[in-house]
N, C-alpha and C positions, 0 to 999 in steps of 0.2 A: 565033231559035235553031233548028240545025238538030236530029234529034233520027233514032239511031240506033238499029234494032231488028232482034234475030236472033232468027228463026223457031226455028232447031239450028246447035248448032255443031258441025264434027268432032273428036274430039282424039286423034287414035292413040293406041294404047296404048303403053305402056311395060313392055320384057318385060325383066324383072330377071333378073339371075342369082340361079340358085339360091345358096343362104346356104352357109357353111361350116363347118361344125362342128368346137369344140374337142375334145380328146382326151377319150376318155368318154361322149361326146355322139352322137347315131343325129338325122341330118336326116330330119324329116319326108318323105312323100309328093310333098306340093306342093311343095318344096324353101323354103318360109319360114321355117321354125322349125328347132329343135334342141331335143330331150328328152334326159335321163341317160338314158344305158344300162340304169339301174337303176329306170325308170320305163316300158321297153318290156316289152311281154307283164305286168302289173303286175296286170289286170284293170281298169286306169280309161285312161278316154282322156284322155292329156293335150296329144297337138296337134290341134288344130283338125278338120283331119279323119281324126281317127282311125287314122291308119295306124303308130303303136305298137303297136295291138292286132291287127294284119293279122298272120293265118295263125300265130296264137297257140292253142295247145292249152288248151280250158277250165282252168283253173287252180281248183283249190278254198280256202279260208281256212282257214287252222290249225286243224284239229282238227274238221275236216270231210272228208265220202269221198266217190266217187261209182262207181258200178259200170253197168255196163251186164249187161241181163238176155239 
């Protein structure tokens, strides 16, 4: 039997188009994903990397202040 062995293999990447977002919907960063509108600048990150929260002014929670001295 003969017997066949790879040290590495190469495997090009595969470069996807960015995703398309439905109405209402803000594409991620990386162009993978899609969050509601109503989930951007929210205070929590909900795509992966984080770029809902990109260049969002601190936000406070109801019934909470915040001042600068």
């Amino acid at each position: 039997q003969s017997q066949l062995h790879f040290s590495s293999i190469s495997v090009p990447s595969v470069k996807t188009e960015p995703v398309k977002c439905r109405k209402g919907f803000k594409a991620c960063k990386d162009g993978l994903e899609c969050v509601m509108y109503s989930h951007v600048c929210d205070g929590e990150q909900d795509c992966k990397d984080g770029s809902d929260e990109d260049g969002c002014e601190t936000l406070c929670k109801t019934g909470w202040f915040s001042w600068q001295t």
